[in-house]
KOLTORPA-327118 format. One record per residue: x, y, z of N, C-alpha, C in turn; residue in one letter. Coordinates in steps of 0.02 Angstrom, whole numbers, padded with zeros to 5 digits, always signed. Layout:
XYZXYZXYZA/...
END
This chain:
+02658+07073+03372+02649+07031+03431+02660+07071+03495X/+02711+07134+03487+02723+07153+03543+02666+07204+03569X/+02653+07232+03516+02617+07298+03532+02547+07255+03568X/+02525+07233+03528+02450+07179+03516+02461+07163+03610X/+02495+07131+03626+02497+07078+03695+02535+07148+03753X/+02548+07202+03718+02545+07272+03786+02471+07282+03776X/+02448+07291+03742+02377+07331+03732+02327+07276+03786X/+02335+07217+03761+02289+07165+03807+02296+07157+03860X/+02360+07188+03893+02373+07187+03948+02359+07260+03972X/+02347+07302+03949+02325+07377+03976+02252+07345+03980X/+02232+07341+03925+02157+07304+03917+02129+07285+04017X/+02177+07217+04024+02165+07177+04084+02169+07229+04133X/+02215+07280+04154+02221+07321+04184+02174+07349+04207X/+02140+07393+04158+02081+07449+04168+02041+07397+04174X/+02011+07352+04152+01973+07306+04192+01983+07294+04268X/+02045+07286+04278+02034+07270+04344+02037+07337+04400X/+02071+07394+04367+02051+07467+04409+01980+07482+04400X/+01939+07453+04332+01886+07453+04360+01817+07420+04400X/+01857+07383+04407+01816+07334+04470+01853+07336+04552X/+01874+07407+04558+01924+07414+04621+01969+07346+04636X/+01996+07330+04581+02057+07255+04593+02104+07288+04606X/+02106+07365+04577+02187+07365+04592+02179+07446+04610X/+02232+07472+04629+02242+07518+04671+02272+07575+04632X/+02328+07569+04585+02380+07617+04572+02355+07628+04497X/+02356+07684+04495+02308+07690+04423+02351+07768+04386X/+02428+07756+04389+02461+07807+04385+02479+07772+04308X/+02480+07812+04245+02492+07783+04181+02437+07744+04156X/+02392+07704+04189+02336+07678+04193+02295+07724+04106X/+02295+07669+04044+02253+07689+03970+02183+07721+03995X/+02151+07761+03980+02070+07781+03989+02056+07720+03934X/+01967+07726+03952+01947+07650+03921+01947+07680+03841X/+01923+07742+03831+01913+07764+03749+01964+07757+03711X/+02045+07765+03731+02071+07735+03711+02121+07650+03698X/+02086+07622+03732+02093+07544+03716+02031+07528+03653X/+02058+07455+03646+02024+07428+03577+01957+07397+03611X/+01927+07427+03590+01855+07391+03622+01834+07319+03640X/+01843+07277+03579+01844+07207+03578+01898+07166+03638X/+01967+07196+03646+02015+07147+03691+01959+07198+03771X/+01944+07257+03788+01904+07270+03826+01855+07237+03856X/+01798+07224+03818+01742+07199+03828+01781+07104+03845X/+01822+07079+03825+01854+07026+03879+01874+07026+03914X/+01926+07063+03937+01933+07075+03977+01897+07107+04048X/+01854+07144+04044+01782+07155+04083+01760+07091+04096X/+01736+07047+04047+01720+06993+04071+01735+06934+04097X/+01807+06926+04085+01856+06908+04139+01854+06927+04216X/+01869+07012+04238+01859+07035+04287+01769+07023+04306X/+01742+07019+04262+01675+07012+04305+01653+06908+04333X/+01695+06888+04290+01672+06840+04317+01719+06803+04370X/+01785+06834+04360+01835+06794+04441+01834+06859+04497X/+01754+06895+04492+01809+06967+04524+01788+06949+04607X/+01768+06877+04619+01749+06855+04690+01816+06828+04720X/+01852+06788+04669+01919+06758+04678+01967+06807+04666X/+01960+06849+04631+02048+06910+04590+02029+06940+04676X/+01970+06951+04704+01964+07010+04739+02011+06994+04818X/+02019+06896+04846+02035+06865+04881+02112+06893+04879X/+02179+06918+04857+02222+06937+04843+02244+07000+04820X/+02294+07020+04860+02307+07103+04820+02342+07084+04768X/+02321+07123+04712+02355+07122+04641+02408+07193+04654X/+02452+07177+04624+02515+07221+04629+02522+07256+04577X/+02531+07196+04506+02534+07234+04446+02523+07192+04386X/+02508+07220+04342+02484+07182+04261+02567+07191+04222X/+02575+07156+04208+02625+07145+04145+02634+07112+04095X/+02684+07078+04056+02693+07050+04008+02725+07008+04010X/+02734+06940+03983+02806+06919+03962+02809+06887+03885X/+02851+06917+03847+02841+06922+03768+02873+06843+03749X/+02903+06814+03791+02942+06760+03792+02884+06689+03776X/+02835+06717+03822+02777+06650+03845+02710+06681+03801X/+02717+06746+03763+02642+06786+03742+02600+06795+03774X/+02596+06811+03819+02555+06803+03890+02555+06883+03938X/+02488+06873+03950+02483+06928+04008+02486+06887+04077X/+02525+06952+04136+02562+06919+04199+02513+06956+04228X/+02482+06934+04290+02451+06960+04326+02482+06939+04408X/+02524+07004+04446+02558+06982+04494+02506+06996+04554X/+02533+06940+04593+02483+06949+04670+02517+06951+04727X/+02512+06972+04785+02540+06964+04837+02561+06916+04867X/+02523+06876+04846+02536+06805+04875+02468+06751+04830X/+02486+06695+04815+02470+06657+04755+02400+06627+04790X/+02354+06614+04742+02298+06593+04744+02286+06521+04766X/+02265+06511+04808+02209+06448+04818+02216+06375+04749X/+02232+06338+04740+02206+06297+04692+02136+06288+04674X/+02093+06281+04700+02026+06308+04698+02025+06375+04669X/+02044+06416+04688+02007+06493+04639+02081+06480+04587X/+02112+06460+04592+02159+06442+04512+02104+06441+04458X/+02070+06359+04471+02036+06331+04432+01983+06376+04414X/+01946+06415+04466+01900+06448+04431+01892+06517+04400X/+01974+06539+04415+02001+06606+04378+02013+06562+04295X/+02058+06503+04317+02067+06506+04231+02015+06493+04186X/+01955+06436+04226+01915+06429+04166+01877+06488+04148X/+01885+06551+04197+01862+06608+04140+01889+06648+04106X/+01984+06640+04080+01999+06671+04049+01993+06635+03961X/+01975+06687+03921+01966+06683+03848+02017+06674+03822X/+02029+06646+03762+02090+06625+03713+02128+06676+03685X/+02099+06730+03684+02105+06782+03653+02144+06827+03681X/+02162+06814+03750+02176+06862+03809+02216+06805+03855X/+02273+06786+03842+02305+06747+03886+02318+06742+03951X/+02318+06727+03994+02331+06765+04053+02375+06720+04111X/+02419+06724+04159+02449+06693+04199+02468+06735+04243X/+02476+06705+04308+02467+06724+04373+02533+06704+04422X/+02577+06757+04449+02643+06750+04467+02643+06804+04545X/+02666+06778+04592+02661+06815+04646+02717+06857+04645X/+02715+06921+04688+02772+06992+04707+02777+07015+04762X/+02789+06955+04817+02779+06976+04876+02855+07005+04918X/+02859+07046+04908+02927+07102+04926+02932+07090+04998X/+02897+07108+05025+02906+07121+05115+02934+07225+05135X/+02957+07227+05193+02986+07274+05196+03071+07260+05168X/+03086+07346+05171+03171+07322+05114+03209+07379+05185X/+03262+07349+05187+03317+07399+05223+03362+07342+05226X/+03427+07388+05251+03481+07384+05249+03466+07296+05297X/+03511+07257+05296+03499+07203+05358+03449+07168+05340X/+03395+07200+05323+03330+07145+05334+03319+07073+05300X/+03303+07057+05334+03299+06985+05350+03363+06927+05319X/+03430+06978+05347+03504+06924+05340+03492+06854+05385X/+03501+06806+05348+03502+06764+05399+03518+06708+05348X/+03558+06685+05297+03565+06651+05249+03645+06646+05277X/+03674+06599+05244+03743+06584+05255+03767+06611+05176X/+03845+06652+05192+03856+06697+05171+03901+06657+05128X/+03930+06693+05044+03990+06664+05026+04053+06701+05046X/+04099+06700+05044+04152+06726+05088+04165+06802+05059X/+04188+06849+05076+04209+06919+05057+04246+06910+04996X/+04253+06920+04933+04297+06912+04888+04358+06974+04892X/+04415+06968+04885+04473+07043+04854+04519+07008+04826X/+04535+07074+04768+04559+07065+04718+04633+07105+04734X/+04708+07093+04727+04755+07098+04743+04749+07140+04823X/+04720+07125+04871+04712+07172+04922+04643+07203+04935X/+04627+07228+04868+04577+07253+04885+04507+07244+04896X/+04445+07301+04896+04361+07258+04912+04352+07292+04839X/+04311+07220+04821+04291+07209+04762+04209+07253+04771X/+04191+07278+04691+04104+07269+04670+04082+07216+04699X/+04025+07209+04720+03989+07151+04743+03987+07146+04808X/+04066+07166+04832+04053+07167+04924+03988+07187+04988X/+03994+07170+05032+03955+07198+05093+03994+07263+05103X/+03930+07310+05143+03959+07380+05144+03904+07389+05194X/+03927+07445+05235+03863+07469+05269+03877+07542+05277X/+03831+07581+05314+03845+07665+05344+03881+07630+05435X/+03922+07647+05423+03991+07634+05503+03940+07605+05557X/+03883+07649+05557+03867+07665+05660+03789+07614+05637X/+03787+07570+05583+03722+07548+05580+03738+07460+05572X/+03696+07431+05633+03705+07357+05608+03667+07316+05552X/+03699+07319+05489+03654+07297+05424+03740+07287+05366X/+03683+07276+05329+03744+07271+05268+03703+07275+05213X/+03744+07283+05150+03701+07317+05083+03770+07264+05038X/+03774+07302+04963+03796+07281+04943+03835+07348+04884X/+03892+07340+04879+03941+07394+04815+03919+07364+04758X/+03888+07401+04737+03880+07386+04655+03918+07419+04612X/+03928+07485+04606+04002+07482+04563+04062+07552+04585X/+04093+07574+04542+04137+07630+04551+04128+07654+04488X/+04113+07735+04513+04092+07791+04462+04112+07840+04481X/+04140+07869+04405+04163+07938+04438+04117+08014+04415X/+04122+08076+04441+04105+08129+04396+04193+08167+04386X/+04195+08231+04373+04233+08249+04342+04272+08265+04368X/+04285+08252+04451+04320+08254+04514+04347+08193+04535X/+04310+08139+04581+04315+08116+04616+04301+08052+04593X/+04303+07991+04621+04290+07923+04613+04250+07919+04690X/+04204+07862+04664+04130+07865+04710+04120+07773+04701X/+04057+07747+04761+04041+07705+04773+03970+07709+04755X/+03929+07675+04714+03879+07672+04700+03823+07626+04726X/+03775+07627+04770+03729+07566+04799+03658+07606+04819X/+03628+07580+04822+03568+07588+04848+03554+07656+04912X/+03498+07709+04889+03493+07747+04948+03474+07720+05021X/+03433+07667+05036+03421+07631+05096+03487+07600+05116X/+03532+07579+05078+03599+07560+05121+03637+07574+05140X/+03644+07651+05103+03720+07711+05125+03684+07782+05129X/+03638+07776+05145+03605+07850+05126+03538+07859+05179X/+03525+07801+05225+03478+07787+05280+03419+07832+05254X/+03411+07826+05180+03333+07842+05123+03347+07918+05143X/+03386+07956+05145+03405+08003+05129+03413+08053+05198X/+03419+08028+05240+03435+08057+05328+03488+08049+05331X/+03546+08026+05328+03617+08011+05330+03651+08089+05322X/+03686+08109+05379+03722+08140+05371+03798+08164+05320X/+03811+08185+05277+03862+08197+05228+03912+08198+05277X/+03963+08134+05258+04032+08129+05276+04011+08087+05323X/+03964+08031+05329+03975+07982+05366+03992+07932+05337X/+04054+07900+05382+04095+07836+05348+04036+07788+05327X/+04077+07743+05252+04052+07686+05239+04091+07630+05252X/+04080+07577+05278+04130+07515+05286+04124+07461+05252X/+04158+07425+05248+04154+07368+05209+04221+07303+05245X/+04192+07266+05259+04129+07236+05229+04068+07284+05320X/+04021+07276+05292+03952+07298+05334+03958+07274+05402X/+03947+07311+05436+03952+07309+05522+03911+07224+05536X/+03866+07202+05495+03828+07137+05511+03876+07083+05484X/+03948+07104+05441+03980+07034+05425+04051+07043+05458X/+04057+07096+05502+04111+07099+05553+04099+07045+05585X/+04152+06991+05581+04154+06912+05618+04220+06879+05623X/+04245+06863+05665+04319+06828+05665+04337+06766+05588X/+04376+06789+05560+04414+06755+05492+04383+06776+05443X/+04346+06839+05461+04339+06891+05386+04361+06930+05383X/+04365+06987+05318+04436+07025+05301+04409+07087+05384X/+04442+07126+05415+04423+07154+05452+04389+07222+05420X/+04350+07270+05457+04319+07319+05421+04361+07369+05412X/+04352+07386+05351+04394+07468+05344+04350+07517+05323X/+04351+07563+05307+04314+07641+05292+04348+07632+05219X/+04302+07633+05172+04304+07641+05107+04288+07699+05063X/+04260+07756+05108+04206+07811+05095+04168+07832+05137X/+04157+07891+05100+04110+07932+05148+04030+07952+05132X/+03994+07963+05136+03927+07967+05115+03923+08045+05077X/+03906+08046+05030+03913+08111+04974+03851+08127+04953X/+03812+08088+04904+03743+08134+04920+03707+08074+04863X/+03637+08081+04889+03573+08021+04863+03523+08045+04837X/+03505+08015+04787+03426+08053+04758+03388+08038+04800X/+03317+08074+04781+03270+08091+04849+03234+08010+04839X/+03182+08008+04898+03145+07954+04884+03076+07985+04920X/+03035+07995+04871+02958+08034+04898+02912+08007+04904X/+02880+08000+04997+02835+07956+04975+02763+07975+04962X/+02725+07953+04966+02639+07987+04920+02616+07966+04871X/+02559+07959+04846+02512+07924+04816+02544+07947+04730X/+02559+07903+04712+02593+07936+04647+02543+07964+04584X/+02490+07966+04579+02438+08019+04550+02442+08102+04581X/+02488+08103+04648+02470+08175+04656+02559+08182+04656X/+02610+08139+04661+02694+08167+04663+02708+08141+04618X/+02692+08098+04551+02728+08071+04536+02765+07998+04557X/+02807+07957+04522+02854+07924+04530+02914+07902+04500X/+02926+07955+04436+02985+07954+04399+03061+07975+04445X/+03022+08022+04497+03116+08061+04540+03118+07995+04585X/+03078+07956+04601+03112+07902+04660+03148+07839+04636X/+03221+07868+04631+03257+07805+04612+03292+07814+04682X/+03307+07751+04689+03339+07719+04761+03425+07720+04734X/+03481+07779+04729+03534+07763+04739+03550+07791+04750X/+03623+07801+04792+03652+07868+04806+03763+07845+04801X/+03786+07884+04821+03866+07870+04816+03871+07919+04888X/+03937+07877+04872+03984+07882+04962+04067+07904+04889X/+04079+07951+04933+04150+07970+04907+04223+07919+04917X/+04239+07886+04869+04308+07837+04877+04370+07897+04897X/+04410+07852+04986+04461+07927+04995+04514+07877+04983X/+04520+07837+04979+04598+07798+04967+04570+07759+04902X/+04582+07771+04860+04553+07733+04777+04621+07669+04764X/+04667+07665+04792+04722+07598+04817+04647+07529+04846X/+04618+07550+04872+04597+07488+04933+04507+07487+04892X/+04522+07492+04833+04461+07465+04786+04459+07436+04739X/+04425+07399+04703+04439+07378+04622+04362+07361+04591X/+04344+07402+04543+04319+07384+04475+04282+07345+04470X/+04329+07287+04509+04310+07212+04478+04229+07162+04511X/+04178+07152+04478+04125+07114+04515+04163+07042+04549X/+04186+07039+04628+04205+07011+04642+04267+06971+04615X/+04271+06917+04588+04323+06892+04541+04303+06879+04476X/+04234+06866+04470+04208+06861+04414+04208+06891+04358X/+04219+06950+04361+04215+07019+04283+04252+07078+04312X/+04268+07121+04270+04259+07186+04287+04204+07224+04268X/+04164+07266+04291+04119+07331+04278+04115+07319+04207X/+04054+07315+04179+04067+07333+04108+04044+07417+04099X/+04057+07455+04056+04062+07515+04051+03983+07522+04004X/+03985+07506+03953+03934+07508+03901+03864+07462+03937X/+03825+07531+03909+03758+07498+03942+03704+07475+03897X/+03655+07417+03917+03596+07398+03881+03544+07430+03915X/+03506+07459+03851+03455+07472+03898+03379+07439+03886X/+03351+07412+03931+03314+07361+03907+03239+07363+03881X/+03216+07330+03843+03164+07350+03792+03120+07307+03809X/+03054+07292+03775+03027+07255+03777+03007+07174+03756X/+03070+07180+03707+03106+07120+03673+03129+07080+03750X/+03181+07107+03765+03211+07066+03825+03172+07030+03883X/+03095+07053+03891+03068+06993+03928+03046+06930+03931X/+03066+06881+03987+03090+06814+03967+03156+06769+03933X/+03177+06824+03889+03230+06817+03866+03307+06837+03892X/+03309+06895+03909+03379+06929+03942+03403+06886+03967X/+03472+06858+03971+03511+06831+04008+03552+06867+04052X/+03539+06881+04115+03573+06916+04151+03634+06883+04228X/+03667+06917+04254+03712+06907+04316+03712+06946+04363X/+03714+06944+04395+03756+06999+04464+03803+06958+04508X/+03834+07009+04550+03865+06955+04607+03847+07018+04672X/+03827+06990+04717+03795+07027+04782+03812+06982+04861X/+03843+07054+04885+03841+07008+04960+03829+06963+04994X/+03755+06937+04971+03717+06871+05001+03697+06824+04952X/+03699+06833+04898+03701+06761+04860+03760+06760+04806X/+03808+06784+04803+03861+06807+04754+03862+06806+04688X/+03893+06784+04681+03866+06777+04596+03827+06715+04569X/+03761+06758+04531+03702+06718+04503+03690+06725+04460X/+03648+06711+04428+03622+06718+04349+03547+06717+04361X/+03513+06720+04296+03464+06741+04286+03439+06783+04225X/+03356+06791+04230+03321+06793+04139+03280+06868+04187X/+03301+06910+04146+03232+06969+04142+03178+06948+04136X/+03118+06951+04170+03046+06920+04175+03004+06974+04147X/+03011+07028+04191+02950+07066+04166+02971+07143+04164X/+02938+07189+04116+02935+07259+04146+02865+07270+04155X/+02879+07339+04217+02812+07342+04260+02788+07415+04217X/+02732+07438+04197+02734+07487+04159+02688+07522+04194X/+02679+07509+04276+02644+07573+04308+02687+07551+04394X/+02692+07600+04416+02715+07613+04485+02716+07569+04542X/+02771+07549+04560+02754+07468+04587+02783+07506+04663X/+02726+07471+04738+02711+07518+04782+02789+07478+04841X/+02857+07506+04847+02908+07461+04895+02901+07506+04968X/+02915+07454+04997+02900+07456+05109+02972+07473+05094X/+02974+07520+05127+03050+07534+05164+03047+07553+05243X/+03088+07521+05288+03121+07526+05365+03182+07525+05370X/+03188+07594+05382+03268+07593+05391+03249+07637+05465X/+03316+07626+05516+03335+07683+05568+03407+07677+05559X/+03433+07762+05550+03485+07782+05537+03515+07823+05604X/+03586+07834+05622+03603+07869+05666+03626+07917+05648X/+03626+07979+05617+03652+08017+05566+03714+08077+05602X/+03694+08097+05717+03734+08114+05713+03723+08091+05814X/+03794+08111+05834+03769+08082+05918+03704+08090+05954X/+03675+08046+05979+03602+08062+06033+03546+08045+05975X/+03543+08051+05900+03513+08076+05868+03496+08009+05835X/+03424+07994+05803+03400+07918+05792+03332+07945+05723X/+03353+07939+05670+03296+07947+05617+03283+07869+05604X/+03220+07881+05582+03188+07828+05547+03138+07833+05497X/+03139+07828+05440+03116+07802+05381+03066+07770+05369X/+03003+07752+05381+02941+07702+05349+02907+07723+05324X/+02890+07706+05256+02849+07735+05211+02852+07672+05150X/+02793+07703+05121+02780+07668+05046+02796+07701+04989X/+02848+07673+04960+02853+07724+04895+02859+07700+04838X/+02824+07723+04786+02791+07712+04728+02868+07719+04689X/+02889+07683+04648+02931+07690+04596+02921+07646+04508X/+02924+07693+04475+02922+07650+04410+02956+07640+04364X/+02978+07630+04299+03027+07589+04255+03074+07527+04290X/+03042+07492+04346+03049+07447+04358+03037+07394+04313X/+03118+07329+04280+03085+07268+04297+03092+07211+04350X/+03071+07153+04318+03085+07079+04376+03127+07048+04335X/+03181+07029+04396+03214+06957+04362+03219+06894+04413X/+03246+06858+04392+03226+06785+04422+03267+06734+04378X/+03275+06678+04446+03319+06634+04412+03280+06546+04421X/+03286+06509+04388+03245+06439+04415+03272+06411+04453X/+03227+06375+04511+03286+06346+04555+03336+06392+04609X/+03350+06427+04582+03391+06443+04647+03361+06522+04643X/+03407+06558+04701+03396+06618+04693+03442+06687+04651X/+03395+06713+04635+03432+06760+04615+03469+06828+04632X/+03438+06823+04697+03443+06886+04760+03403+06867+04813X/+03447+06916+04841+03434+06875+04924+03440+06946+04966X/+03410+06968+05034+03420+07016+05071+03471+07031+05072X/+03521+07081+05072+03583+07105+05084+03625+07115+05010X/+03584+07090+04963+03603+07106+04886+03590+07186+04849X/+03527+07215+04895+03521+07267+04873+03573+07329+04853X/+03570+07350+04793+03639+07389+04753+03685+07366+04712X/+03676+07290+04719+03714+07242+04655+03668+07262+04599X/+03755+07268+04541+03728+07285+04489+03740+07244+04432X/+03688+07243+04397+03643+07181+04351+03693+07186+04289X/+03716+07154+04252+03750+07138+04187+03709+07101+04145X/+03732+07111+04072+03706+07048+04028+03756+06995+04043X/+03749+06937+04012+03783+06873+04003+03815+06911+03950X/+03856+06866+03947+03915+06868+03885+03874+06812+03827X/+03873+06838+03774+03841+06782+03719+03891+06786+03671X/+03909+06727+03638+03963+06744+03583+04022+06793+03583X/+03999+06820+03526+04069+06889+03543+04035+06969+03586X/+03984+06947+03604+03928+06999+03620+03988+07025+03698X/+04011+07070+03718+04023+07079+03785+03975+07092+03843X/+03985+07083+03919+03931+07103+03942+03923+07179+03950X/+03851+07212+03983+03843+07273+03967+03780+07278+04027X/+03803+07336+04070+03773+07349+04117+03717+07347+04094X/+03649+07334+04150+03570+07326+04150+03540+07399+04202X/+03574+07385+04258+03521+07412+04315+03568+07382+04387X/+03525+07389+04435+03523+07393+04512+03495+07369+04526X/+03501+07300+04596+03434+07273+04608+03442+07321+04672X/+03347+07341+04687+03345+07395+04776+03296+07341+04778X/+03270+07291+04771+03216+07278+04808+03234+07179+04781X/+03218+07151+04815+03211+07077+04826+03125+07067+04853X/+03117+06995+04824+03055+06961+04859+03062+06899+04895X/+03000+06880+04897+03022+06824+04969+03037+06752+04935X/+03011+06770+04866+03057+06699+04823+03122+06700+04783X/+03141+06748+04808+03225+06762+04793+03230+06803+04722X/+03168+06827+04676+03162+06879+04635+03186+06938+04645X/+03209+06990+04602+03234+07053+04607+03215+07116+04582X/+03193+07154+04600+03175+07206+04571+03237+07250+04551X/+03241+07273+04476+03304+07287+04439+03265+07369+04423X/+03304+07423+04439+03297+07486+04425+03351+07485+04348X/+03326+07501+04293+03397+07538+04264+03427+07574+04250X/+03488+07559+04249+03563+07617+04257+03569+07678+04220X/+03543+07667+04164+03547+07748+04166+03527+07804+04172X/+03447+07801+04203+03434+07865+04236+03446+07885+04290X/+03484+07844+04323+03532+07841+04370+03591+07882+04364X/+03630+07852+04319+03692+07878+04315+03668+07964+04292X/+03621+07978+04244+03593+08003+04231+03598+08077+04274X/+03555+08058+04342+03529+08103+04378+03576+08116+04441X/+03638+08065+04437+03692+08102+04475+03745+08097+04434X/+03745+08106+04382+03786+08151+04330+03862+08110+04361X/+03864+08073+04328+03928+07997+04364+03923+07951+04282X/+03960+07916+04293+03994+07865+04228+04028+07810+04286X/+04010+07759+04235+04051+07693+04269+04126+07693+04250X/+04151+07651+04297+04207+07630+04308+04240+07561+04292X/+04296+07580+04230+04309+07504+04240+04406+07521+04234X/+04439+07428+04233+04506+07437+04244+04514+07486+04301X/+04500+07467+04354+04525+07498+04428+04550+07449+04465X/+04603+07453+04476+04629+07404+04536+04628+07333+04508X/+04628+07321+04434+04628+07254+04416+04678+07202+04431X/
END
């Protein structure tokens, strides 16, 4: 079932790169090797909505093994009218459903404007999950966990939130909570860290760079390891042991985080994206006096998935760098997932996972700190 319903969905794919539907054609099957038969429907699918598919940017083809179904994401959702006349031409054979991925631009701050749940600490200290920002920038991000390498203990979040996408000067303070939740009867800000160093983020057409090196995280150095803890807000501590997620888990995963702007939520793994999904980044960073960088670009990143929660949200602007857990099932413990760097405008998350991360800055999680 699994293999069968990836293939029909590569199938849908090259159909639609070949009717110029879609753009990113990085991993993208050649047609000789797909199955001819799910092909030739898929073609004729794309040939007969390709007046309506063409009304919408398509983002990306996926799966969800949960529903047997191919996902076809759009920028923004179709017409009821071209609904009707996209579905009556999809075949039985070739399932298909239609889910929007409309991201927006991502930086630090953007678009805060939600009412906040209060700062959580745990005997004193700032918890995982907190607001955080780079000192001299008005925004806020979010601590997703504490990791160490074979030195030091470190703060782990997103490169657009502590790392101004990789212009940030080394040894600029991090605060917490974030210069945007400095407000009378919240904890006041302190310096938690310093900015230490971020993987790159490259931008360019990912057929000629690639998009395996652009993961969005970086660490800030912990200098007082007293005035931190471990703990995802009050809710858990860090789990140490990681899942790493397959193709089984879509639809199904039961997942959590707790993040700056919607705190702790829940939520189901939806989809993985199995070609290069294109994220807006705007950041302006101050990295040293007089001195003003800025950041805009499109950059291609992949082993992305989606998660999502019903009803409410599952992330929200200012969540970016909360890090994703399983649910606890039975005697099952939870077990790190990933990072959300990117949110959409229906409160969906785009989840990087953790360990080519931890991976590529050579770091291990942290747990029992400051419990």
């Amino acid at each position: 079932m699994t293999d069968n319903l990836k293939e029909k969905a590569q199938a849908v794919r090259r159909a639609l790169l070949d009717k110029n539907l879609m753009d990113v054609q990085l991993g993208a099957p050649a047609a000789e090797y797909l199955d001819e038969g799910l092909l030739t429907v898929a073609r004729a699918f794309a040939d007969g909505a390709e007046e309506q598919l063409s009304r919408r940017a398509i983002v990306a083809v996926a799966t969800d093994q949960s529903l047997g179904v191919v996902v076809i994401y759009t920028k923004r959702a179709y017409s009821k009218a071209d609904q009707r006349i996209i579905q009556n031409g999809i075949d039985s054979s070739i399932p298909i459903i239609f889910r929007s991925l409309d991201l927006g631009p991502q930086g630090p701050g953007a678009g805060l404007s939600m009412l906040l749940p209060r700062p959580a600490l745990r005997n004193e200290r700032i918890t995982c999950g907190s607001s955080i920002s780079i000192a001299n920038d008005r925004g806020a991000g979010t601590l997703g966990a504490l990791v160490r390498d074979t030195d030091n203990l470190y703060g782990l979040s997103c490169g657009h939130v502590v790392a101004g996408c990789g212009y940030m000067q080394i040894g600029m303070p991090i605060l917490a909570p974030g210069v945007q939740d400095v407000v009378p009867g919240w904890p006041d800000p302190r310096v938690i860290g310093y900015f230490a160093r971020a993987l790159p983020l490259i931008p360019g057409d990912p057929r000629t760079i690639g998009a395996q090196t652009n993961l969005d995280a970086a660490l800030f150095q912990i200098t007082h390891e007293d005035q931190v803890s471990s703990w995802q807000g009050n809710a858990y501590d860090t789990p140490t042991d990681i899942h790493d997620l397959t193709e089984d888990d879509e639809g199904l995963l039961e997942i959590e985080k707790v993040g700056r702007s919607t705190g702790h939520t829940a939520g189901t793994i939806r989809s993985q994206f199995d070609q290069a999904i294109e994220i807006e980044f705007r950041v302006t960073c101050f990295p040293e006096h007089g001195q003003i960088k800025k950041f805009e670009a499109m950059i291609y990143t992949d082993q992305l998935w989606l998660a999502s929660s019903c009803g409410v949200p599952f992330a929200a602007p200012g969540d970016s760098g909360a890090l994703v857990v399983t649910r606890p099932v039975g005697d099952q413990p939870r077990r790190t997932v990933g990072l959300v760097i990117a949110g959409t405008k229906d409160h969906s998350a785009l989840i990087l996972p953790i360990r080519p991360v931890l991976d590529a800055l050579r770091v291990r999680l942290v747990a029992d700190h400051g419990a």
